[in-house]
PyMOL Python script that loads the backbone (N, CA, C, O; Angstrom):
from pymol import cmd

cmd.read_pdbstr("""\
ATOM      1  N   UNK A   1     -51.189  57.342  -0.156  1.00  0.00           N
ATOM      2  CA  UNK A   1     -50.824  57.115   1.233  1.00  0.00           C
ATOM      3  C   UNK A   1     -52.079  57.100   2.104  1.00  0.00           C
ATOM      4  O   UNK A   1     -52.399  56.245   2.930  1.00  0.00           O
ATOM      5  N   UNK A   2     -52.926  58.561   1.650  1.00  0.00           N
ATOM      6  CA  UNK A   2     -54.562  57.898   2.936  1.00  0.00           C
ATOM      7  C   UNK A   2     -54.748  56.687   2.275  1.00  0.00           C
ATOM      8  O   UNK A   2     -54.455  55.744   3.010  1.00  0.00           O
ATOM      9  N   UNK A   3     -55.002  56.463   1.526  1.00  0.00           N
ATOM     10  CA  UNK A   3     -55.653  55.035   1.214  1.00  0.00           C
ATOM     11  C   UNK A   3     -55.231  54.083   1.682  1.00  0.00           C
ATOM     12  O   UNK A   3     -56.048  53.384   2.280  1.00  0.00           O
ATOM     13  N   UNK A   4     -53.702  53.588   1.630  1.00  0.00           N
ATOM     14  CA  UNK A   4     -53.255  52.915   2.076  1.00  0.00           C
ATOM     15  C   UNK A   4     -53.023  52.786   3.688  1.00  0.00           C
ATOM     16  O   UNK A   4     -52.675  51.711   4.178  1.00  0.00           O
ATOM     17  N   UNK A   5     -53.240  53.965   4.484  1.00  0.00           N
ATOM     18  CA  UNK A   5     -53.340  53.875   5.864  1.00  0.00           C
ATOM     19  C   UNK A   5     -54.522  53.858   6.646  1.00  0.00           C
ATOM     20  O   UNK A   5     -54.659  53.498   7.815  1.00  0.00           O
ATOM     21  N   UNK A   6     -55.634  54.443   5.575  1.00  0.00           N
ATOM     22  CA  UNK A   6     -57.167  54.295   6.330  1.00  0.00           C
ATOM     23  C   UNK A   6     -58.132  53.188   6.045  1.00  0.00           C
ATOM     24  O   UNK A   6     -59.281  53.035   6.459  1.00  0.00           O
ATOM     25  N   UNK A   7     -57.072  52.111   4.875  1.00  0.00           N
ATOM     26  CA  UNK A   7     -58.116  51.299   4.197  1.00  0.00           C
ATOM     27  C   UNK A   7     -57.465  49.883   4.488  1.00  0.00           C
ATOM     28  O   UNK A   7     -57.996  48.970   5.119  1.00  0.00           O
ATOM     29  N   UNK A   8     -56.112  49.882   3.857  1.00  0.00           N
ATOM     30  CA  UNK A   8     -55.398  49.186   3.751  1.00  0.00           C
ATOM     31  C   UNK A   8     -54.701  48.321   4.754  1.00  0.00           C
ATOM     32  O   UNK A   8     -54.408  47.134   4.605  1.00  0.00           O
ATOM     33  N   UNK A   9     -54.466  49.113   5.843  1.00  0.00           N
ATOM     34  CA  UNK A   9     -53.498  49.026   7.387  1.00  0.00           C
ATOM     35  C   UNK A   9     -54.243  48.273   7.903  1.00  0.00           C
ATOM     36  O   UNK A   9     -53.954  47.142   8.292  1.00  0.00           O
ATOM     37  N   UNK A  10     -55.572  48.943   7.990  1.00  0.00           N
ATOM     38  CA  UNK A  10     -56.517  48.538   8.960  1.00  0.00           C
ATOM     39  C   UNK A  10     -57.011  46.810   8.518  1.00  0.00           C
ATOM     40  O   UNK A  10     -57.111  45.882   9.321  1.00  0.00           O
ATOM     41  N   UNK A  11     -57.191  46.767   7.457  1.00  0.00           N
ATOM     42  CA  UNK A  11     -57.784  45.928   6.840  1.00  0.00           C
ATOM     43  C   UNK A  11     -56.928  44.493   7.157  1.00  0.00           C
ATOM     44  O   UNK A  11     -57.365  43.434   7.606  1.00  0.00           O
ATOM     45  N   UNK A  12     -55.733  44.807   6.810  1.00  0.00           N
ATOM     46  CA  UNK A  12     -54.240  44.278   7.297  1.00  0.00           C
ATOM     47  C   UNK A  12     -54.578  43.431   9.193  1.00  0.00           C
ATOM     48  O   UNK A  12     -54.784  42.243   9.441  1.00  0.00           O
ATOM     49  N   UNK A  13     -54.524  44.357   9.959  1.00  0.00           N
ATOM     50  CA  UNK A  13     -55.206  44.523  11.016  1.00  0.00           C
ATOM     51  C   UNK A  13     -56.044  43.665  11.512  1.00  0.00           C
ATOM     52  O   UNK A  13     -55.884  42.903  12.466  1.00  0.00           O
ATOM     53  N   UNK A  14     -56.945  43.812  10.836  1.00  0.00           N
ATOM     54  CA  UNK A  14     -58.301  43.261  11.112  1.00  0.00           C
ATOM     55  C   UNK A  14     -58.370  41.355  10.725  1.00  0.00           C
ATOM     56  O   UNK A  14     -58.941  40.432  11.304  1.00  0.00           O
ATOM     57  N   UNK A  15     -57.810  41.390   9.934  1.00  0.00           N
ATOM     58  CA  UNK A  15     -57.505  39.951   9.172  1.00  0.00           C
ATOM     59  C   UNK A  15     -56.437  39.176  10.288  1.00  0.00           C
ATOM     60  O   UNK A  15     -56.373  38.008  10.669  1.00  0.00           O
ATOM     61  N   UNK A  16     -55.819  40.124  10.543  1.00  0.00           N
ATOM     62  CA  UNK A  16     -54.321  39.104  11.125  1.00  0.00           C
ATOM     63  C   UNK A  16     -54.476  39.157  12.372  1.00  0.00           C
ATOM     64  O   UNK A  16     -53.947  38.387  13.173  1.00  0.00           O
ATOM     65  N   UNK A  17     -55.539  40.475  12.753  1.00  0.00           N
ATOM     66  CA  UNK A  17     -55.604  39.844  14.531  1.00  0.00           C
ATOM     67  C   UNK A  17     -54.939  40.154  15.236  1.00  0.00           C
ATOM     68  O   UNK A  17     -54.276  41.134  14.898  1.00  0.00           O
ATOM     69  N   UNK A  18     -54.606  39.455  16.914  1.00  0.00           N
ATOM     70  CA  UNK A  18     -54.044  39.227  18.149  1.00  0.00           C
ATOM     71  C   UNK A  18     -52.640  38.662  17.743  1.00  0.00           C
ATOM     72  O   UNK A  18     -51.787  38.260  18.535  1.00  0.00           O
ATOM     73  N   UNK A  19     -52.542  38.697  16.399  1.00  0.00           N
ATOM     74  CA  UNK A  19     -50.941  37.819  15.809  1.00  0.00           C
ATOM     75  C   UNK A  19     -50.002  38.842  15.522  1.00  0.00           C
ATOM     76  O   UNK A  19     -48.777  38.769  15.429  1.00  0.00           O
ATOM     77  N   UNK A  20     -51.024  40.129  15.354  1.00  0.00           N
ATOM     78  CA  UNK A  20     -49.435  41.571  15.615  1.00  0.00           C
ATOM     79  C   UNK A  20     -49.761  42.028  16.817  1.00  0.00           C
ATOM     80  O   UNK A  20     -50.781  42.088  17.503  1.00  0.00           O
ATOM     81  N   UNK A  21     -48.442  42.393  16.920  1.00  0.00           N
ATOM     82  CA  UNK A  21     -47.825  42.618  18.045  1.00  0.00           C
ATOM     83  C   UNK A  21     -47.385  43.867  18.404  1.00  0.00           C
ATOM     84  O   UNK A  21     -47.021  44.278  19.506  1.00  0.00           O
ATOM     85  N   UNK A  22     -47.482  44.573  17.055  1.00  0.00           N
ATOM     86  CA  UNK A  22     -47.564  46.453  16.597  1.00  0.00           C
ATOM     87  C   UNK A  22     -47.153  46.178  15.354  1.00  0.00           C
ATOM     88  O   UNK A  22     -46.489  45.225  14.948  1.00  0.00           O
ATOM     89  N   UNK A  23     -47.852  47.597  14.472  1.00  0.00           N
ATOM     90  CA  UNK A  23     -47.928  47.812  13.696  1.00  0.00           C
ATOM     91  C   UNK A  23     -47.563  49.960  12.954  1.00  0.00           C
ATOM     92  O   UNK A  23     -48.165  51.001  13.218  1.00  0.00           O
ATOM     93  N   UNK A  24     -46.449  49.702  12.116  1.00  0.00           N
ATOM     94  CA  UNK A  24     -46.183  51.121  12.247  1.00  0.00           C
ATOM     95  C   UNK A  24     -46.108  51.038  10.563  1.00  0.00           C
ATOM     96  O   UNK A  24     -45.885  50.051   9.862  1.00  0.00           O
ATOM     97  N   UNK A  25     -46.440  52.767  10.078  1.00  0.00           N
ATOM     98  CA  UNK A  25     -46.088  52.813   8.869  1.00  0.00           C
ATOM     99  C   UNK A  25     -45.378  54.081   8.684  1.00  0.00           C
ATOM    100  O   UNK A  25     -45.887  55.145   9.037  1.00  0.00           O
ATOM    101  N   UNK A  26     -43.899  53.985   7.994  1.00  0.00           N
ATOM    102  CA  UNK A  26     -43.391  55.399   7.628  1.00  0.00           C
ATOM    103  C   UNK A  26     -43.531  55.666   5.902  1.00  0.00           C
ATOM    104  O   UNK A  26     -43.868  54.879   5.018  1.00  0.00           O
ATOM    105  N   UNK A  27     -43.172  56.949   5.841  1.00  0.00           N
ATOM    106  CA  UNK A  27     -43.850  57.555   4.674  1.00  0.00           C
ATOM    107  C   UNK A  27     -42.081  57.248   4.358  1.00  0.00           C
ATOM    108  O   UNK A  27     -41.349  56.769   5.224  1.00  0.00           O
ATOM    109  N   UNK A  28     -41.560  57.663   2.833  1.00  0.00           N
ATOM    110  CA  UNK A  28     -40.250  57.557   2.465  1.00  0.00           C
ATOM    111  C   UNK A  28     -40.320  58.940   2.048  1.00  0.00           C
ATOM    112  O   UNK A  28     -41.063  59.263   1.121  1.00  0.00           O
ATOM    113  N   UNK A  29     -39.552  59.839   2.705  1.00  0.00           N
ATOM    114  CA  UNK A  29     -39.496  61.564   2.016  1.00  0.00           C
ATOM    115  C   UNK A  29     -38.117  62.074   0.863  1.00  0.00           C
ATOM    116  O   UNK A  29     -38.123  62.997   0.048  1.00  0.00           O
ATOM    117  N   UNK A  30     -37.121  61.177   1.151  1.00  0.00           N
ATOM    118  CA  UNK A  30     -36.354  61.149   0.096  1.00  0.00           C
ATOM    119  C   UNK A  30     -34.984  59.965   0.259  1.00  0.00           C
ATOM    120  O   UNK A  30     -34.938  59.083   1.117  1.00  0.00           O
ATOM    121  N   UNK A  31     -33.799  60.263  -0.942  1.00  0.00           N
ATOM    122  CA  UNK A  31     -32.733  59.408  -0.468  1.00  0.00           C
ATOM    123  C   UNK A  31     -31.484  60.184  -0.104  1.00  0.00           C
ATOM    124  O   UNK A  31     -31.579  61.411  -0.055  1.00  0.00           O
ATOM    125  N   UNK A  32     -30.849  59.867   0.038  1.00  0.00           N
ATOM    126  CA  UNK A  32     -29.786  60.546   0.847  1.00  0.00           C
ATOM    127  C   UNK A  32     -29.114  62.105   0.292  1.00  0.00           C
ATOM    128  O   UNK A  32     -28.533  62.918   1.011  1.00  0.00           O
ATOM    129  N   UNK A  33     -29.362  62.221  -1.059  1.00  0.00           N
ATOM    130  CA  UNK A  33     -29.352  63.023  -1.603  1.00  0.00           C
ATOM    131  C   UNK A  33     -30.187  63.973  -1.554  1.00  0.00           C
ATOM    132  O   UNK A  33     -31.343  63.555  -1.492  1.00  0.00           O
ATOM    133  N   UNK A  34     -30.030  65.769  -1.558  1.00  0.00           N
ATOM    134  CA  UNK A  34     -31.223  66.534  -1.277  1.00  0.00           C
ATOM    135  C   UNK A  34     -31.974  66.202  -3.028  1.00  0.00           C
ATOM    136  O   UNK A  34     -31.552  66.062  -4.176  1.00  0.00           O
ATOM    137  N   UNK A  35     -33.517  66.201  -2.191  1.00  0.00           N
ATOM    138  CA  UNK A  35     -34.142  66.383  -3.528  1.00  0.00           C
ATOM    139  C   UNK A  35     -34.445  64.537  -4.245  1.00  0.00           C
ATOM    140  O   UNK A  35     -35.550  64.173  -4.646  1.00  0.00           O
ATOM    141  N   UNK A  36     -33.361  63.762  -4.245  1.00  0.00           N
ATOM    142  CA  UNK A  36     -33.614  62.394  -4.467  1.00  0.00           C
ATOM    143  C   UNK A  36     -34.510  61.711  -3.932  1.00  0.00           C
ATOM    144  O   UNK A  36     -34.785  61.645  -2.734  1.00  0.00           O
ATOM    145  N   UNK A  37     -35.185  60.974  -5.152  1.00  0.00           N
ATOM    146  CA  UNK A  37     -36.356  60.200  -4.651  1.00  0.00           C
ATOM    147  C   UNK A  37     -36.409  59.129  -3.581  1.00  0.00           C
ATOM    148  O   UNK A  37     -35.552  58.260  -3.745  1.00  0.00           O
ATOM    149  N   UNK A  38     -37.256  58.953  -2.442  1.00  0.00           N
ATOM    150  CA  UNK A  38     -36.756  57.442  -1.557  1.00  0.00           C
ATOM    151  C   UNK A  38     -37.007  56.793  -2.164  1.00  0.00           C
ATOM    152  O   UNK A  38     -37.782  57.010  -3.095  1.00  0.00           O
ATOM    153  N   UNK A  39     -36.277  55.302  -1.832  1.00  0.00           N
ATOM    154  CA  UNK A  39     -36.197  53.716  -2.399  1.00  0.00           C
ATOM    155  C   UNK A  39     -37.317  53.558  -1.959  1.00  0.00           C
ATOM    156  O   UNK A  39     -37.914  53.409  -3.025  1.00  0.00           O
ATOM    157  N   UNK A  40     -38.147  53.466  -1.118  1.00  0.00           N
ATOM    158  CA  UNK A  40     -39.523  52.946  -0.881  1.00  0.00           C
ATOM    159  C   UNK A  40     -40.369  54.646  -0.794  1.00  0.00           C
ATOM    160  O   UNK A  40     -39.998  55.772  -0.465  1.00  0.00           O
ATOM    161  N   UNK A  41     -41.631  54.051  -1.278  1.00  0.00           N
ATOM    162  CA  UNK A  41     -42.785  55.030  -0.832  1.00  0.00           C
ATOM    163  C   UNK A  41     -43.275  54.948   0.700  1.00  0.00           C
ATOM    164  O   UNK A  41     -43.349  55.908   1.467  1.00  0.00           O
ATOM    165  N   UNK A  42     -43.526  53.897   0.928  1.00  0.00           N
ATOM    166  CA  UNK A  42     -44.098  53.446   2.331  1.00  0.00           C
ATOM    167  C   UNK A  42     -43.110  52.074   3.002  1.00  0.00           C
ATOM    168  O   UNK A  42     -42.153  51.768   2.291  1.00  0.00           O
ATOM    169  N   UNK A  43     -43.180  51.761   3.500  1.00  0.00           N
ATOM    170  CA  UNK A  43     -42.788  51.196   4.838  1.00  0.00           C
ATOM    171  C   UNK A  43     -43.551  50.597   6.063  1.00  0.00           C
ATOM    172  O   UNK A  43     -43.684  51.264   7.090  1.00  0.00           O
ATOM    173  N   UNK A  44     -44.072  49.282   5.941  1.00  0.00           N
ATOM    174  CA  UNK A  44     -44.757  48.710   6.916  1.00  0.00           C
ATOM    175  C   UNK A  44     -44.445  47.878   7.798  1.00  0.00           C
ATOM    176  O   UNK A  44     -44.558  46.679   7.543  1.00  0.00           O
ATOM    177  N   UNK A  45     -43.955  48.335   9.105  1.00  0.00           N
ATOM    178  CA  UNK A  45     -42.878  47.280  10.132  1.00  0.00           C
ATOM    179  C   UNK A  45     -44.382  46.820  10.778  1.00  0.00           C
ATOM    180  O   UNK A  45     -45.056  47.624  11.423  1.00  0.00           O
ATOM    181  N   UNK A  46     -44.844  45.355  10.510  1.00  0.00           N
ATOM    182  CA  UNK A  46     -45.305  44.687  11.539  1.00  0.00           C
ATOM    183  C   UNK A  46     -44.680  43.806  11.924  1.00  0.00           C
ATOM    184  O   UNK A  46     -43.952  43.086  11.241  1.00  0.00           O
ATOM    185  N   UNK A  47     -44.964  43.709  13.577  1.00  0.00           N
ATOM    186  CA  UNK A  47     -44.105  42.704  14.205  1.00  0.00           C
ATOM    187  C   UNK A  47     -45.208  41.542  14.493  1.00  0.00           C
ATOM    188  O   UNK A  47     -46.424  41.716  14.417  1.00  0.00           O
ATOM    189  N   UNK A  48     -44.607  40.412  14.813  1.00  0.00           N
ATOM    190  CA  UNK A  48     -45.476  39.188  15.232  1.00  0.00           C
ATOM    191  C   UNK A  48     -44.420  38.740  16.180  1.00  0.00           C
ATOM    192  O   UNK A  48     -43.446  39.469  16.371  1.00  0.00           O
ATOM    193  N   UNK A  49     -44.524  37.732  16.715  1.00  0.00           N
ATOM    194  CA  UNK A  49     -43.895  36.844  17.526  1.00  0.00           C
ATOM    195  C   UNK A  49     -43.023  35.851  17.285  1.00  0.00           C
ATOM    196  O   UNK A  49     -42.289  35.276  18.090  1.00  0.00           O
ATOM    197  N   UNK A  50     -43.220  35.585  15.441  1.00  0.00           N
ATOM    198  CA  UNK A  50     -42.195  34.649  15.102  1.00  0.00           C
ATOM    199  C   UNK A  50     -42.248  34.472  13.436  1.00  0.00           C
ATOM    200  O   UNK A  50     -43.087  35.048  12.743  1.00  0.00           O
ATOM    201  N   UNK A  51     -41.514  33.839  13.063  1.00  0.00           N
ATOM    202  CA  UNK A  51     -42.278  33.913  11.264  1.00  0.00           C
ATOM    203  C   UNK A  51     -43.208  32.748  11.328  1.00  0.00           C
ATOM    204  O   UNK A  51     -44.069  32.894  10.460  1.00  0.00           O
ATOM    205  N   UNK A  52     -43.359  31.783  11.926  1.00  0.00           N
ATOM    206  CA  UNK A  52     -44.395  30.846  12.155  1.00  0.00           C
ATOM    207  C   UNK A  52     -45.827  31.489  12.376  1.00  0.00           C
ATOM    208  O   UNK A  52     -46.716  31.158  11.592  1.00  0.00           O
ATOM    209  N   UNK A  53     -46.131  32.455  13.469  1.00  0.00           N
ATOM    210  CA  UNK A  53     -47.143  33.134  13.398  1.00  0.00           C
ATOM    211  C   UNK A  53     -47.290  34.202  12.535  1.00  0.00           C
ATOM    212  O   UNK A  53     -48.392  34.729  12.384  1.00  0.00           O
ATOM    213  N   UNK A  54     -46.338  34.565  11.973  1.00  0.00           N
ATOM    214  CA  UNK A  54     -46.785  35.523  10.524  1.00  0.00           C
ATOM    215  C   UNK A  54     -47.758  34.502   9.676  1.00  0.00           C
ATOM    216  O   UNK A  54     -48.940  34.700   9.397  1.00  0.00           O
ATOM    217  N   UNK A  55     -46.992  33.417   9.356  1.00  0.00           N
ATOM    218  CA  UNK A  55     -46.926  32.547   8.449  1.00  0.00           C
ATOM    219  C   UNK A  55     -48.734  31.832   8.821  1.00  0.00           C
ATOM    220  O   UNK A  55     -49.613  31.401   8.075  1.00  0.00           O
ATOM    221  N   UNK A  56     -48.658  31.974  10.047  1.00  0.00           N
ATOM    222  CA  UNK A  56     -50.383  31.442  10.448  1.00  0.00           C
ATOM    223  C   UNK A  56     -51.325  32.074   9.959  1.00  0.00           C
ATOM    224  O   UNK A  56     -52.355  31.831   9.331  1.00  0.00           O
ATOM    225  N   UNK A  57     -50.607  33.225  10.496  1.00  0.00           N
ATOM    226  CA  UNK A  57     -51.886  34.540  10.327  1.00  0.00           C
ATOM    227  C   UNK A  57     -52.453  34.754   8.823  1.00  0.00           C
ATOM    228  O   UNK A  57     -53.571  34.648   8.319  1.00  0.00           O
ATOM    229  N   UNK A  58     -51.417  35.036   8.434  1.00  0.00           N
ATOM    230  CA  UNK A  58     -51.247  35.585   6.840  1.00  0.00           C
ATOM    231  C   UNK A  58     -51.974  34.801   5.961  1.00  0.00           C
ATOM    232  O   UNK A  58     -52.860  35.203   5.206  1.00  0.00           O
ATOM    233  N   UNK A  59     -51.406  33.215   6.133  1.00  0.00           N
ATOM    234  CA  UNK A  59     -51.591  32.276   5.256  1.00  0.00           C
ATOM    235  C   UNK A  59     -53.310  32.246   4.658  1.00  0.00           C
ATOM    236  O   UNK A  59     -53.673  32.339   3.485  1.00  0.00           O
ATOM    237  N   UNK A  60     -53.830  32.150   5.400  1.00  0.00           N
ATOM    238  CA  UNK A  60     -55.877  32.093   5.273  1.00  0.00           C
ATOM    239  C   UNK A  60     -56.391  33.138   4.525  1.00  0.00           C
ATOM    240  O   UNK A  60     -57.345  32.865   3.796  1.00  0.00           O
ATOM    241  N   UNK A  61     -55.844  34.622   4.547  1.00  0.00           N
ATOM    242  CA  UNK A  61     -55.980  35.832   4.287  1.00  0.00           C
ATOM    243  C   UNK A  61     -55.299  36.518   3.284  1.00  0.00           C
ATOM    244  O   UNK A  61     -55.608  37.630   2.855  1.00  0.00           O
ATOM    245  N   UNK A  62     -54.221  35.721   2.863  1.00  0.00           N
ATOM    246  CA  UNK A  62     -53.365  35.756   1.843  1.00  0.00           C
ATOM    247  C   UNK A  62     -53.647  36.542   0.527  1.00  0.00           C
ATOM    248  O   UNK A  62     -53.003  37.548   0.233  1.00  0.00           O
ATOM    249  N   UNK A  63     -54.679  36.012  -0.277  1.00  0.00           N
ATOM    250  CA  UNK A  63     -55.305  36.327  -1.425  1.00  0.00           C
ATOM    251  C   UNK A  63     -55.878  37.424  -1.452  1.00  0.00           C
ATOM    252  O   UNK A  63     -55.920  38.143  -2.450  1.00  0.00           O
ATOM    253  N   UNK A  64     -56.580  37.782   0.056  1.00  0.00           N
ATOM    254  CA  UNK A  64     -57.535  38.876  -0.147  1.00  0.00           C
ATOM    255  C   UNK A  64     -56.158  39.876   0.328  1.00  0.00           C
ATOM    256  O   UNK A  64     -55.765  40.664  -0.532  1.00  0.00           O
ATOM    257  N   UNK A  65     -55.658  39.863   1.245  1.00  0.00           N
ATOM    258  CA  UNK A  65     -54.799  40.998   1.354  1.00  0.00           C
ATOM    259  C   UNK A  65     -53.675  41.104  -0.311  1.00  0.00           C
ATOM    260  O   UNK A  65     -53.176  42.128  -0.777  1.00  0.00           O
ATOM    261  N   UNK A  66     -53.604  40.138  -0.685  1.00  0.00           N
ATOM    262  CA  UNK A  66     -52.339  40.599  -1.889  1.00  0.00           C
ATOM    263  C   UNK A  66     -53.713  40.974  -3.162  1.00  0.00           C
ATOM    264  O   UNK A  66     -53.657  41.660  -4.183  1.00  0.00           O
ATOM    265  N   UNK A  67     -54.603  40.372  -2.694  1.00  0.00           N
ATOM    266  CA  UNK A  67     -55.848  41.859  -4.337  1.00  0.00           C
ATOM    267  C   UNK A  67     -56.007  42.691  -4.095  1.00  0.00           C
ATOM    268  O   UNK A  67     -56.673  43.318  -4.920  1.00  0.00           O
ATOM    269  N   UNK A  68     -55.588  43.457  -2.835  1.00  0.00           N
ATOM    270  CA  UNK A  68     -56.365  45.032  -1.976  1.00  0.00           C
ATOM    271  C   UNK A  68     -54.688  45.632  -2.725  1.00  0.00           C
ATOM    272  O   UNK A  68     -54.801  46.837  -2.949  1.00  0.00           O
ATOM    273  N   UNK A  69     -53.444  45.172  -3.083  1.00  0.00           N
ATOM    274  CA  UNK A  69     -52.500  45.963  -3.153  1.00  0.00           C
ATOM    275  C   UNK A  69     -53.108  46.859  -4.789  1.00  0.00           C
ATOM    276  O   UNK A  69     -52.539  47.948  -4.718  1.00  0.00           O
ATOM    277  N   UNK A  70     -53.742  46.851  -5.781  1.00  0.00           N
ATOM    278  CA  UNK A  70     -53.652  47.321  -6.433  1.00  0.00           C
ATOM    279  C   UNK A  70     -54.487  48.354  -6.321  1.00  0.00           C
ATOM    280  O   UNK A  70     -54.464  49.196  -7.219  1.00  0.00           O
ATOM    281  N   UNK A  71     -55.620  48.551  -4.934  1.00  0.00           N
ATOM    282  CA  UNK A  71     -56.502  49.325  -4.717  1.00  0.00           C
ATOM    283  C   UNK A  71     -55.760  50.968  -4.277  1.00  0.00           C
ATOM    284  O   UNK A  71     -56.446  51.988  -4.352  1.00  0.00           O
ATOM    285  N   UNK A  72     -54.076  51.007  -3.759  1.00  0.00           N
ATOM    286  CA  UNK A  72     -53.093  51.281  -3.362  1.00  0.00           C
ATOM    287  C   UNK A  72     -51.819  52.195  -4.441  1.00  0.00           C
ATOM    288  O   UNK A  72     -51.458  53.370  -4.494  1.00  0.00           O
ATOM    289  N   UNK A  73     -51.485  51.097  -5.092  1.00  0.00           N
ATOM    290  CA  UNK A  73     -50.562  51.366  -5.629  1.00  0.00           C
ATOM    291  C   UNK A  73     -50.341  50.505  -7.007  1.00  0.00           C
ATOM    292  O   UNK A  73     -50.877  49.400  -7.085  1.00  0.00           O
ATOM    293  N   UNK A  74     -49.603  50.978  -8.027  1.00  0.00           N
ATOM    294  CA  UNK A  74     -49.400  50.481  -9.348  1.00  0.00           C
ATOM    295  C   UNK A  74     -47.714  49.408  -9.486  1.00  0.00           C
ATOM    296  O   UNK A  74     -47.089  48.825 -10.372  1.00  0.00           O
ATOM    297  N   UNK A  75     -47.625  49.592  -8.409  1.00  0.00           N
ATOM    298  CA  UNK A  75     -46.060  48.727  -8.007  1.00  0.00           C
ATOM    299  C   UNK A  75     -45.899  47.704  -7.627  1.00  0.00           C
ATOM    300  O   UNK A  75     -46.977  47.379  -7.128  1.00  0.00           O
ATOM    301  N   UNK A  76     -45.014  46.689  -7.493  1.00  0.00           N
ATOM    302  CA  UNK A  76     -45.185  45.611  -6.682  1.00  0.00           C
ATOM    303  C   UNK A  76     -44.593  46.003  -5.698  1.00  0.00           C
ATOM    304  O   UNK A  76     -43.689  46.838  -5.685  1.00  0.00           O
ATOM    305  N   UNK A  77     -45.156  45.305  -4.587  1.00  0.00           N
ATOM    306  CA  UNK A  77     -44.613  45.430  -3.161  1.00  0.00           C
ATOM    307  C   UNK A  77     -43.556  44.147  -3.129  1.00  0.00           C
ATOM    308  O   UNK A  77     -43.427  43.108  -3.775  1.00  0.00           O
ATOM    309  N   UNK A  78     -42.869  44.790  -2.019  1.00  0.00           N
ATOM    310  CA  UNK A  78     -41.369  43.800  -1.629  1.00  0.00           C
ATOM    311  C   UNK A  78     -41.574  43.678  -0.440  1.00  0.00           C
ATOM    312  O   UNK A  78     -41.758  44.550   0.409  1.00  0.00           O
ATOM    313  N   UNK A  79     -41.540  42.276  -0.326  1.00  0.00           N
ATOM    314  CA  UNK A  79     -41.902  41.913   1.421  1.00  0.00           C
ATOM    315  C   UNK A  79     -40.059  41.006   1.838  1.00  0.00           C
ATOM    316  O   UNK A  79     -39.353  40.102   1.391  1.00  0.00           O
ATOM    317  N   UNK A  80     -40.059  42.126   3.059  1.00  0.00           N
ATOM    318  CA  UNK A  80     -38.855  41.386   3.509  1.00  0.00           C
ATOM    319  C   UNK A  80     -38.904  40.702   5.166  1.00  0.00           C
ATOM    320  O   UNK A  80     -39.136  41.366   6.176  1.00  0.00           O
ATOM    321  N   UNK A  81     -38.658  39.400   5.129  1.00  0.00           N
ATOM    322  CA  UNK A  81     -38.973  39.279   6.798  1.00  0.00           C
ATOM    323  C   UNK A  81     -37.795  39.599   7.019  1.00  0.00           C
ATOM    324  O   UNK A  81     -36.857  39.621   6.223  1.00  0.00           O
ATOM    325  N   UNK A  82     -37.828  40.073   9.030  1.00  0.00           N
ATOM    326  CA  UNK A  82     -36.565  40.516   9.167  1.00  0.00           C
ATOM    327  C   UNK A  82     -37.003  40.052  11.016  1.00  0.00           C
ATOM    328  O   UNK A  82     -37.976  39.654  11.655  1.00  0.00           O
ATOM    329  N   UNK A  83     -35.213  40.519  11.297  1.00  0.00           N
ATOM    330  CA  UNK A  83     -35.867  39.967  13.167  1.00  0.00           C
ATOM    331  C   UNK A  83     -34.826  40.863  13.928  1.00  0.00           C
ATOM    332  O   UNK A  83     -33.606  41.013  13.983  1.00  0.00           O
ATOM    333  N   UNK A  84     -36.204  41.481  14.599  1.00  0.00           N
ATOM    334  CA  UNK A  84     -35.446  42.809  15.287  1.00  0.00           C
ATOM    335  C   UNK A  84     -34.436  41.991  16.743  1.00  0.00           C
ATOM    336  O   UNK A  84     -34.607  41.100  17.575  1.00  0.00           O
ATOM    337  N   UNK A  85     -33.395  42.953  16.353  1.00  0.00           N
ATOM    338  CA  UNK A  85     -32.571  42.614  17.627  1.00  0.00           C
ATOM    339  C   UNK A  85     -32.463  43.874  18.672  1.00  0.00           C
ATOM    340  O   UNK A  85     -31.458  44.066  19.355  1.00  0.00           O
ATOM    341  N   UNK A  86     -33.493  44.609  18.705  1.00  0.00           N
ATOM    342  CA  UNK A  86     -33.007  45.645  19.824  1.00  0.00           C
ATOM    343  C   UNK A  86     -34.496  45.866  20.438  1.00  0.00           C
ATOM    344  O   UNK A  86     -34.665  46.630  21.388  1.00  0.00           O
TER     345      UNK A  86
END
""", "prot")
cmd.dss("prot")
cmd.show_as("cartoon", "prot")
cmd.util.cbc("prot")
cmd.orient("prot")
């Protein structure tokens, strides 16, 4: 988790620019059950302005941000777009 928030986030960040719009990360502490493991470890809500400007941002930077995931973690990551309504 430091790694991924002092190395990783930023790095994230730094690449994509004026194209987020905020950026938050939650930790996963368990599942609904006491003691059960959470479905995710981490959790990264960045917002952009549209999936077009995700899709800008991302696209150029692509490669280098998806080789930094193994610097992180031994998992694959699951990317879900989504569109906040509140």
């Amino acid at each position: 988790m430091d790694y991924y928030l002092n190395n990783h986030i930023p790095m994230v960040q730094q690449k994509l620019g004026a194209a987020i719009k905020s950026a938050r990360v939650t930790r996963g502490l368990s599942g609904m059950a006491p003691g059960s493991p959470p479905a995710y470890l981490a959790l990264a809500h960045i917002l952009f302005e549209s999936v077009e400007a995700l899709q800008e941002a991302f696209g150029p930077h692509a490669e280098a941000i998806m080789a930094h995931v193994p610097n992180y973690t031994n998992t694959e990551p699951v990317i879900q777009l989504s569109e906040v309504k509140l």
